[in-house]
C-alpha positions in Angstrom: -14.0 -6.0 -22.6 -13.1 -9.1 -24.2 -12.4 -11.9 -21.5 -11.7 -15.0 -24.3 -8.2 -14.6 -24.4 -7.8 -14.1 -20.4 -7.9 -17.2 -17.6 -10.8 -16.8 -15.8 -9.6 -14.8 -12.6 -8.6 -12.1 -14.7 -11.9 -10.1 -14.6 -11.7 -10.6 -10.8 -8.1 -8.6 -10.7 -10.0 -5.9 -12.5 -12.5 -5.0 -10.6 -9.8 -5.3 -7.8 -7.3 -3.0 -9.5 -7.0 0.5 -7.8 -8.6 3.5 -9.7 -6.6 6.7 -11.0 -7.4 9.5 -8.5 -9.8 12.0 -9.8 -10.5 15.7 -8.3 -14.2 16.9 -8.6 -14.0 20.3 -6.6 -11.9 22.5 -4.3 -12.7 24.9 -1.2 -11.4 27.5 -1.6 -11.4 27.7 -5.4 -8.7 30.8 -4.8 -6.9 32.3 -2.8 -3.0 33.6 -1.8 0.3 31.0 -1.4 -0.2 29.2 1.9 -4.3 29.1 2.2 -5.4 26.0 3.2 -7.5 24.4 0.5 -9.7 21.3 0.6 -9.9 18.9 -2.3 -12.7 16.3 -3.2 -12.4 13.9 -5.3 -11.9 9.8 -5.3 -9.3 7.7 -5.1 -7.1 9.7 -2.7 -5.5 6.5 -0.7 -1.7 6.8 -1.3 -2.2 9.8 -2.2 2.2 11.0 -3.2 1.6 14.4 -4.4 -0.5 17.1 -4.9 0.6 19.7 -7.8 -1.0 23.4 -7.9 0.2 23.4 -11.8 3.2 22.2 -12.1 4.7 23.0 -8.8 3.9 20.3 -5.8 2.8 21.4 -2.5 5.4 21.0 0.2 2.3 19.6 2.7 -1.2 17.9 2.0 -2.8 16.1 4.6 -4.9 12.5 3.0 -8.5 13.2 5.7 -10.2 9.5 3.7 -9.9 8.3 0.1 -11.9 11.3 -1.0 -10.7 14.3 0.9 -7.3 15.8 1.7 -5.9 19.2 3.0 -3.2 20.8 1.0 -1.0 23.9 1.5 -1.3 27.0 -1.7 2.8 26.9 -2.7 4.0 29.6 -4.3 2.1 30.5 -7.9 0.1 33.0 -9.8 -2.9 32.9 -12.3 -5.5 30.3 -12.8 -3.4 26.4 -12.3 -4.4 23.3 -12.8 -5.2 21.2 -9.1 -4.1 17.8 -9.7 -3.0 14.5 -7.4 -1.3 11.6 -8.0 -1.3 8.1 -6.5 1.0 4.8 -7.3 -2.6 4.6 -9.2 -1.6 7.6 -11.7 -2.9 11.3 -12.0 -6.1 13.0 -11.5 -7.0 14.4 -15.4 -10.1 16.6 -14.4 -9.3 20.1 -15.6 -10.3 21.6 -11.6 -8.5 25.1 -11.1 -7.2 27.2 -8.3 -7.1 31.1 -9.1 -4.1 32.9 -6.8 -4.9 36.5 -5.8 -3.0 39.4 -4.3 -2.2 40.3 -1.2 -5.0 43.1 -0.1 -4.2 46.3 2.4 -4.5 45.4 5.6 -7.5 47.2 7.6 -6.9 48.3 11.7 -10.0 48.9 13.1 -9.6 49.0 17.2 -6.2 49.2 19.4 -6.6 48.4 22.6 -5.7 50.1 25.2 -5.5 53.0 23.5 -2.8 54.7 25.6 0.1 53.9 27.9 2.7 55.1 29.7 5.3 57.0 28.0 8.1 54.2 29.1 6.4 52.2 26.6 6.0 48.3 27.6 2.0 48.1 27.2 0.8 45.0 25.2 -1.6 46.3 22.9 -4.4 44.2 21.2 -4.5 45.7 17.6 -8.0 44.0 15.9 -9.2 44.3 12.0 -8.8 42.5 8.8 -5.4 41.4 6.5 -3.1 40.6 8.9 -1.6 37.2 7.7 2.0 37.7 7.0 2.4 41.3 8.5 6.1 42.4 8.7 5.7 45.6 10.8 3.7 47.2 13.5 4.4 51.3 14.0 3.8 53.3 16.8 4.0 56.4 14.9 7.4 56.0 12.9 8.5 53.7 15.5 8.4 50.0 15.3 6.7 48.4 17.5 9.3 46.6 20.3 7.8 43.1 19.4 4.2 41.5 17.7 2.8 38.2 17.4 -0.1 37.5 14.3 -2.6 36.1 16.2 -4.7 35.7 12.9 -5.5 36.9 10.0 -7.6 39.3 12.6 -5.7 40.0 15.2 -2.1 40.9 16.2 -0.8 41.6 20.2 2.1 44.4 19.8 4.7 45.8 22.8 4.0 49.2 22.4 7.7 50.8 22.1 8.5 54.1 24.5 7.2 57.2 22.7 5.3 60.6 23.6 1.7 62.5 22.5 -0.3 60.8 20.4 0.9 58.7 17.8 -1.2 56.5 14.8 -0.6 52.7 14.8 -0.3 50.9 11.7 0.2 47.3 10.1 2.4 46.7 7.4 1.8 43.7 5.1 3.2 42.5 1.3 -0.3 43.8 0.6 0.9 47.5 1.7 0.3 49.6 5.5 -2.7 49.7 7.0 -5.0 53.0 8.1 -3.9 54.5 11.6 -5.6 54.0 14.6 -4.3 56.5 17.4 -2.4 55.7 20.4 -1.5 58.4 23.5 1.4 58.1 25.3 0.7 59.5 28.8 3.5 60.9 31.6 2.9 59.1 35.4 0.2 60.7 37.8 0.4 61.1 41.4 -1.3 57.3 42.6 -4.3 58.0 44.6 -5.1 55.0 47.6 -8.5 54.3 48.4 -8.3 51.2 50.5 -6.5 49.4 53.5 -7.1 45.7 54.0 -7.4 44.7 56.7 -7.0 48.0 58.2 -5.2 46.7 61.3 -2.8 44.5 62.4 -0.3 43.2 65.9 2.3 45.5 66.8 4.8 42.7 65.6 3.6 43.2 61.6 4.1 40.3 59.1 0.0 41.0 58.0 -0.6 40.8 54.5 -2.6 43.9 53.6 -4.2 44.9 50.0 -3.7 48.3 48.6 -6.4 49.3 46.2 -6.6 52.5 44.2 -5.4 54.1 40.9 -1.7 55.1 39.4 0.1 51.9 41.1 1.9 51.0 38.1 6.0 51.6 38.8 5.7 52.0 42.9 8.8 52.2 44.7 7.7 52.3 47.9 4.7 51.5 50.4 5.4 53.2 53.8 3.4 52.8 57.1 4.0 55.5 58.9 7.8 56.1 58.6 8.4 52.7 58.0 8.4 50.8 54.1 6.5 47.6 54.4 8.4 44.7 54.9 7.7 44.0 51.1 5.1 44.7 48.5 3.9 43.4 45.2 2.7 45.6 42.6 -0.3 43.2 41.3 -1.9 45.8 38.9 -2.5 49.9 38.4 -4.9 49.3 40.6 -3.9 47.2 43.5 -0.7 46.2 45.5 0.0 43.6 48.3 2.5 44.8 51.0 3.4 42.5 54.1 3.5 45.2 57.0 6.6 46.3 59.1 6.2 46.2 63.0 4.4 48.9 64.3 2.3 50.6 67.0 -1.1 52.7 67.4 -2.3 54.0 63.9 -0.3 55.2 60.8 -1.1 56.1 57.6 0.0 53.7 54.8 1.0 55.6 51.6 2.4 54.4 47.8 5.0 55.9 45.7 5.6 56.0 42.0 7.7 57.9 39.9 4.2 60.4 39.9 4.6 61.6 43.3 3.3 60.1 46.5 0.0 58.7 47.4 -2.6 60.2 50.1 -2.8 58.4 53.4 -4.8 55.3 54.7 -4.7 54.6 58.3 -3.8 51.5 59.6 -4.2 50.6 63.5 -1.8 48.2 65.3 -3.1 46.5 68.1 -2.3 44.2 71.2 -2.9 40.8 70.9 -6.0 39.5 72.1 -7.3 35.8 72.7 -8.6 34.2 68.9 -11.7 33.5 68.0 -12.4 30.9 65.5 -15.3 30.7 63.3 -15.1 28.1 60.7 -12.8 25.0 59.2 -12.4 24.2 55.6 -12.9 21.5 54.7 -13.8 19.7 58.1 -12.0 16.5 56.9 -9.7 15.0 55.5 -7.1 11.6 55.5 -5.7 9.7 58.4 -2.2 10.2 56.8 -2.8 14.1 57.2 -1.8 16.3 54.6 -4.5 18.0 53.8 -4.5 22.2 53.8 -7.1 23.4 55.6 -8.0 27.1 55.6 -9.2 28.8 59.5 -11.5 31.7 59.8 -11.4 33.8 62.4 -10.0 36.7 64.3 -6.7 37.8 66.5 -4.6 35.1 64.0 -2.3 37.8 63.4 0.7 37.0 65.9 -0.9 32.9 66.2 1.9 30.5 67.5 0.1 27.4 68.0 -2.0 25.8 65.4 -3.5 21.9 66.5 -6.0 19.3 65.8 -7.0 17.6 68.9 -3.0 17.5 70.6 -0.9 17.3 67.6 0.3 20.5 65.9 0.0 21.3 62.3 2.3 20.0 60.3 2.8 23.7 59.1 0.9 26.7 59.3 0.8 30.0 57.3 -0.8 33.1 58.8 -2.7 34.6 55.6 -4.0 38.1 57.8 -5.6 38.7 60.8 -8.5 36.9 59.9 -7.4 33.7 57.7 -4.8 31.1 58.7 -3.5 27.9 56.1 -2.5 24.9 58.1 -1.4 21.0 56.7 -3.2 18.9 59.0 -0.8 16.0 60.7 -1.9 12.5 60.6 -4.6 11.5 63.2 -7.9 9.2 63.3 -11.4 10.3 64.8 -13.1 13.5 65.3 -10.6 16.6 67.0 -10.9 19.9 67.8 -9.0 22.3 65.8 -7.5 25.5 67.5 -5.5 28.4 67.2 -2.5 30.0 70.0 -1.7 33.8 70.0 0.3 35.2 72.6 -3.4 36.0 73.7 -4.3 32.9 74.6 -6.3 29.5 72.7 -9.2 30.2 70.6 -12.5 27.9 70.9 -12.2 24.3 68.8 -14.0 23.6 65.6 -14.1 20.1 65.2 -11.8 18.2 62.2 -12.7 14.3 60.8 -10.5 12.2 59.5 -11.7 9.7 57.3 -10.5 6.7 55.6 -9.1 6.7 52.0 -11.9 5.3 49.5 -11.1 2.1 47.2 -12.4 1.8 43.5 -12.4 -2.1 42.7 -14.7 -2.2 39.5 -15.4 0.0 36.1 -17.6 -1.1 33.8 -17.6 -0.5 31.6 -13.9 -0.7 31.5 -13.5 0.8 28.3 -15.1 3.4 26.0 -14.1 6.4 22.8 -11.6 9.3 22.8 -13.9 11.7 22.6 -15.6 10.4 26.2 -18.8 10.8 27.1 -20.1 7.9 27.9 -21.3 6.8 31.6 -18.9 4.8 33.9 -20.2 3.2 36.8 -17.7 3.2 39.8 -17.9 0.7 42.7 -15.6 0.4 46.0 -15.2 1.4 49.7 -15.2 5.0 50.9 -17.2 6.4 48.0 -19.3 8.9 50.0 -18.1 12.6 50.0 -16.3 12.2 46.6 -14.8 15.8 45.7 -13.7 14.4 42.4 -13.0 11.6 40.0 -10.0 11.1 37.8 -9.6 9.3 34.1 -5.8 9.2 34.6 -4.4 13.5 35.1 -8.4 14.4 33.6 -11.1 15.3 35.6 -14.6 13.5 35.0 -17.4 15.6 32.6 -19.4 15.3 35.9 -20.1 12.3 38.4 -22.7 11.7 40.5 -22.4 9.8 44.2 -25.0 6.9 44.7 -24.0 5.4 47.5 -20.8 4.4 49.9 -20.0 2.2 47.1 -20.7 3.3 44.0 -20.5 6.2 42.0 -21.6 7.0 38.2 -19.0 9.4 36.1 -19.1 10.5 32.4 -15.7 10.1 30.9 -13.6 13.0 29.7 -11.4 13.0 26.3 -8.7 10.6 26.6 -5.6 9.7 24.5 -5.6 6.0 23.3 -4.5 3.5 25.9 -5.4 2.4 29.6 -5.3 5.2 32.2 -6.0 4.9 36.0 -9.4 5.4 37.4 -9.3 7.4 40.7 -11.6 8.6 43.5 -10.8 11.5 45.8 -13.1 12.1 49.2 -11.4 14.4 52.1 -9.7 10.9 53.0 -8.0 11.2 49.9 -7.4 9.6 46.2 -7.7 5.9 46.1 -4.9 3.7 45.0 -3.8 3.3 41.6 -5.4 -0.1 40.2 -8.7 0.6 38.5 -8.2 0.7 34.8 -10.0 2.2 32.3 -8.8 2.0 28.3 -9.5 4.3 25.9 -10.0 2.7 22.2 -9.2 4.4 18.8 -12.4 4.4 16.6 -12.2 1.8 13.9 -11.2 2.8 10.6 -11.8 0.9 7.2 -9.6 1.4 4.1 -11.0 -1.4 1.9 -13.9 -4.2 1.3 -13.0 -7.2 -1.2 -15.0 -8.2 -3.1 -17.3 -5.2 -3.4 -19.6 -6.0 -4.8 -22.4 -9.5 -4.1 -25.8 -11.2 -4.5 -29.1 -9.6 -3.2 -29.4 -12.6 -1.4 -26.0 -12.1 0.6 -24.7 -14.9 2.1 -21.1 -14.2 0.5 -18.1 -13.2 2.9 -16.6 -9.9 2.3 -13.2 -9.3 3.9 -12.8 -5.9 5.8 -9.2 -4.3 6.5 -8.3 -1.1 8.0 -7.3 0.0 11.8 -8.2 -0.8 14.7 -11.0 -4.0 14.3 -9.6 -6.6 16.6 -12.4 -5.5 19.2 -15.2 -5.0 17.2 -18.8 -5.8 18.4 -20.7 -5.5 15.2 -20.6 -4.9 11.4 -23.6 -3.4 9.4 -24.3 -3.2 5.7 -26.2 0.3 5.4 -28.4 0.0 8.5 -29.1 -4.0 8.5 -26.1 -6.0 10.8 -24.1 -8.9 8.8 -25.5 -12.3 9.2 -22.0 -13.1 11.2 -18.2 -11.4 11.2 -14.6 -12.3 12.6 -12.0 -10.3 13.9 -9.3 -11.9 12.0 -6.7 -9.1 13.8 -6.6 -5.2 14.5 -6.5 -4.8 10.8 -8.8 -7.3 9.4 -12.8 -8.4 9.6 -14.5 -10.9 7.4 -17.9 -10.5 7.1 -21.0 -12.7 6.0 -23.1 -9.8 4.1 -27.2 -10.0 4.9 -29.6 -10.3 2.2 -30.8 -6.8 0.7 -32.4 -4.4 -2.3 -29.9 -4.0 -5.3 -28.0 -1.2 -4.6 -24.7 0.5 -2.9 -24.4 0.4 0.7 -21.7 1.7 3.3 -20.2 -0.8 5.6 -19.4 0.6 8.9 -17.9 -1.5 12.0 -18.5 -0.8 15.4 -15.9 -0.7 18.8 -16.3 0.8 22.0 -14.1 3.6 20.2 -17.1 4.0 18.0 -18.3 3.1 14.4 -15.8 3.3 11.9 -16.4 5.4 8.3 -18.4 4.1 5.3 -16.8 1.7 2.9 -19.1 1.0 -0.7 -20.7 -2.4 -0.9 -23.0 -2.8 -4.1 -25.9 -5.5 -4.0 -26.1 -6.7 -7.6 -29.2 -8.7 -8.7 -28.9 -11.7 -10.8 -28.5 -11.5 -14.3 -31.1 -12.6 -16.9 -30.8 -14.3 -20.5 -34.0 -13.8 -22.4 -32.7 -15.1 -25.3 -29.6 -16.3 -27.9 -28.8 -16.2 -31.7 -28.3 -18.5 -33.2 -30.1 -21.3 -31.0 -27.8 -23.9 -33.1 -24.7 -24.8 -34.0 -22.0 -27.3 -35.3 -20.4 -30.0 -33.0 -17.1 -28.3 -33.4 -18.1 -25.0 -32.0 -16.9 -21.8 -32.5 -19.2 -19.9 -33.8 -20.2 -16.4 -32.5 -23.4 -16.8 -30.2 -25.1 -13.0 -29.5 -26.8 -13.6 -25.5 -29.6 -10.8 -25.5 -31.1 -10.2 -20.9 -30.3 -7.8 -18.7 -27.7 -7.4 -15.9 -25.3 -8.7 -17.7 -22.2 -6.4 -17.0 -19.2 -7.1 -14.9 -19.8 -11.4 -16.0 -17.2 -13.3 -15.0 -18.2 -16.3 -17.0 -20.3 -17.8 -19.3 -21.1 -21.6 -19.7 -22.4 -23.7 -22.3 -23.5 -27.0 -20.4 -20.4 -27.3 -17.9 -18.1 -25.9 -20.6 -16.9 -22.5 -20.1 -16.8 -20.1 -23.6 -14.8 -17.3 -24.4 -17.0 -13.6 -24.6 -17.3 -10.1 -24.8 -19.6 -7.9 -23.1 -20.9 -5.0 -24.7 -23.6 -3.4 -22.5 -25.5 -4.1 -19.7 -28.4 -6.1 -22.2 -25.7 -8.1 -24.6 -22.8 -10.9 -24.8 -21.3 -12.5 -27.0 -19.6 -15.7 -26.9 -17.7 -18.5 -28.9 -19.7 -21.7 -28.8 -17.8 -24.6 -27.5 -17.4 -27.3 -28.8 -19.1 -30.5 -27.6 -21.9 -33.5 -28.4 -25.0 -33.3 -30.1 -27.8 -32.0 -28.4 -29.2 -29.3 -25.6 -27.2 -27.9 -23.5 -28.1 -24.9 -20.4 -26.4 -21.5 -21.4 -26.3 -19.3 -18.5 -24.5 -16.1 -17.4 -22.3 -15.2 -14.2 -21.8 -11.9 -12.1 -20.9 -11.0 -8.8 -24.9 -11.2 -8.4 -25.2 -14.6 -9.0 -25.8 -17.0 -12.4 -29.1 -17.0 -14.9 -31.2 -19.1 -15.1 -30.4 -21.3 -18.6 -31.6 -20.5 -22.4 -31.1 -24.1 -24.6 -28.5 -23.7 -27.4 -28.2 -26.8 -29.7 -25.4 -28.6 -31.1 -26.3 -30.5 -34.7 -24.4 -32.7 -36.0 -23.4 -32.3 -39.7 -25.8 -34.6 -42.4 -24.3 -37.5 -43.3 -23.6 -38.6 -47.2 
């Protein structure tokens, strides 16, 4: 490029102009309208449009300056993959191949069979199922289905009889069947009771297990239908029971016919007996549900900790009572009233509500991870630990008053740190910020010296908290956060080369901009080695390193020039006195060291 007839920044604004995009390879390399194809390339930034021949793709997604995601739109054939930037267009001849639709391919349904009423979800699994417009029962549509993936479709098998074959329609044609039966109601069979007895009063919760539950209308005991039921599965039902006395048998109805009989005993109340208290604390404020083990709960009137009742109580069967504890301070003894009398006590503490004061550290990724060290009041006995609504990875308790957690994902942004023990969650007030990893979009200059020492300027996203810059692996001799979107950077010394600059936050280290380390050029010699006062005259510099000059001087004079490779300049003598004068050479690596070039002065008459 010839630089004589340019001011001297102009080579600068070059090497600063953006590039035309260029695309080097694509994943898939074929495939139907709407796969999801990955191109590779350089030069992506600002990306505007991405054109599968000459049609543009409704969506592309730019992943770094040589990656993006781009929907197949509508095409055929072999097409040229192209994308453009305010830069221009990518000219690389890089094709994507469209192919057709293929049959789709069932090979399990699953279940296999259901009730002739229809209503079964169905989990049909094979190959080809992208864009499927019909699932049959037979030559009946299924009542609804939802493409899972390309593998796997879930279908509401519609109401049919005897066995039918199940198929997937696609563009690419209908599917092989896979059979399905359709079978009528049995008579349900009961094989368990629990618990198998219960007060005279009822109101026990008893579960039905068996086969054939699926459509009950009824669960008797005795004569009498449960107070109310709850089909939970074909194989098991809950029923609350109706008042009673001595045994009965419990029974289940479907549209099949009626079950065989279970007895169930109803008995007198007799004084409680509990067992165990879970958990044994909790707050001062109360609140907290506690679950009671025991027996004789079933007709339970009374539920208190030390003196005070419950807040509320809920008798779960003979055996199991829920109760909120009320608020109270100490040790109590927890107990149960039936109409037979107060069970034993099982003692209850209530504990004080633990305080987080410091996190540190008080910040860290998105993607979490990293150790958290907790300290407060109250720590001991800590059921869980809080990154705002997200649980901890894990935590570990030290002490009373400190407590190590790894942090979970997090979205960017402060969230509250908290600590729950049985005397609760601390209060709000603990903060703990998520930072966004750094991202860099550009370096300028971009290129320097082996001997560093010039300052590169950084921008991209989130920089303002950076804690350290590196070029390849060694760390810049110093850097500034000039804001979140800008770093300037004193680059350390190192071999010629290209380097990626990464910068570091507490959200993590940032992607790889290029940095090249250029050596310093070299003249080894000039021709001609004179010349007239007036100048002007075409000087050939022979050395090496001598693309990308930016100047070249005769003496202090700068002089027009051309570069023609790496090894040779040319350049228009100035003019000037008679004499020696230093020619040297300038690049983003530095400035030669000077050949003599001499000006005569013309022979006098």
């Amino acid at each position: 490029m010839n630089y004589s007839a340019n001011p001297p920044f102009a080579s600068t604004e070059r090497l600063l102009a953006a590039a035309t995009p260029t695309v080097s390879s694509l994943s898939p390399a074929s495939g139907a309208a709407g796969t999801i194809v990955t191109v590779t390339g350089t030069g992506f930034t600002g990306a505007t449009a991405v054109r599968f021949g000459a049609t543009a793709a409704t969506s592309f997604t730019v992943l770094s300056d040589t990656q993006l995601t781009v929907t197949a739109p509508a095409g055929a054939g072999s097409v040229q993959v192209t994308v453009t930037t305010p830069s221009g267009t990518s000219s690389q001849f890089v094709t994507y191949t469209y192919t057709a639709a293929s049959v789709p391919v069932l090979s399990s349904v699953v279940p296999g069979s259901g009730p002739a009423a229809g209503g079964t979800t169905v989990t049909l699994t094979g190959a080809g199922f992208s864009g499927a417009t019909a699932v049959r029962f037979g030559a009946t549509a299924a009542t609804s289905f939802t493409i899972v993936s390309d593998t796997q479709i879930t279908a509401v098998a519609p109401a049919g009889t005897g066995t039918v074959q199940v198929t997937v329609t696609t563009p690419g044609g209908t599917s092989n069947g896979i059979p399905y039966t359709y079978v009528t109601a049995s008579v349900p069979v009961l094989s368990s009771v629990v618990p198998g007895s219960g007060p005279a009063a009822g109101g026990t919760t008893v579960t039905l297990t068996g086969t054939g539950f699926s459509g009950a209308t009824a669960v008797r005991f005795g004569a009498a239908a449960a107070t109310s039921f709850t089909v939970n599965s074909s194989t098991q039902i809950t029923a609350v029971a109706p008042a009673g006395t001595g045994t009965v048998q419990v029974t289940v109805t479907t549209p099949g016919g009626t079950s065989n009989g279970i007895p169930y005993t109803y008995v007198t109340a007799s004084v409680p007996v509990l067992s165990s208290v879970v958990p044994g604390s909790g707050p001062t404020a109360g609140g907290t549900t506690v679950t009671l083990t025991g027996t004789g709960f079933s007709s339970a009137t009374a539920v208190r900790f030390g003196a005070t009742a419950a807040t509320s109580f809920t008798i779960v069967s003979d055996t199991h009572i829920t109760a909120v504890a009320p608020a109270g301070t100490g040790t109590v003894q927890v107990t149960v009233t039936t109409p037979g009398g107060t069970s034993n006590g099982i003692p209850y503490t209530y504990v004080t509500v633990p305080v987080v004061s410091g996190v540190s550290p008080d910040q860290g990724p998105l993607s979490g991870g990293n150790s958290v060290t907790l300290t407060g009041t109250g720590l001991a006995g800590a059921t869980a630990v809080f990154f705002g609504a997200t649980a901890a990875t894990s935590f570990t308790v030290l002490s009373p008053t400190q407590i190590t957690a790894v942090a979970p994902v997090g979205a960017a942004g402060p969230v509250q740190v908290t600590v729950v023990t049985p005397g609760g969650a601390s209060v709000p007030g603990a903060t703990y910020f998520y930072v966004a990893a750094p991202f860099l979009t550009a370096a300028s200059p971009v290129s320097g010296p082996v001997s560093g020492g010039n300052t590169v300027t950084l921008t991209g996203s989130n920089l303002i908290e950076a804690t350290a810059v590196r070029f390849g692996a060694v760390a810049a001799a110093s850097f500034t956060a000039v804001s979140d979107t800008q770093l300037t950077a004193v680059a350390p010394p190192s071999a010629a080369g290209t380097v990626q600059i990464t910068a570091t936050t507490a959200g993590g280290t940032s992607n790889g901009v290029s940095y090249t380390y250029l050596a310093a050029p070299v003249l080894t010699a000039l021709s001609p080695t004179l010349g007239p006062l007036s100048g002007g005259n075409s000087v050939t510099l022979t050395g090496t390193g001598l693309a990308g000059a930016t100047a070249v001087t005769f003496g202090s004079a700068p002089a027009g020039f051309t570069v023609f490779s790496d090894s040779q300049i040319t350049a228009q003598a100035p003019p000037g006195a008679a004499g020696p004068v230093g020619v040297t050479v300038t690049t983003p690596g530095g400035t030669s060291p000077a050949l003599t070039y001499t000006r005569v002065a013309p022979p006098s008459i």
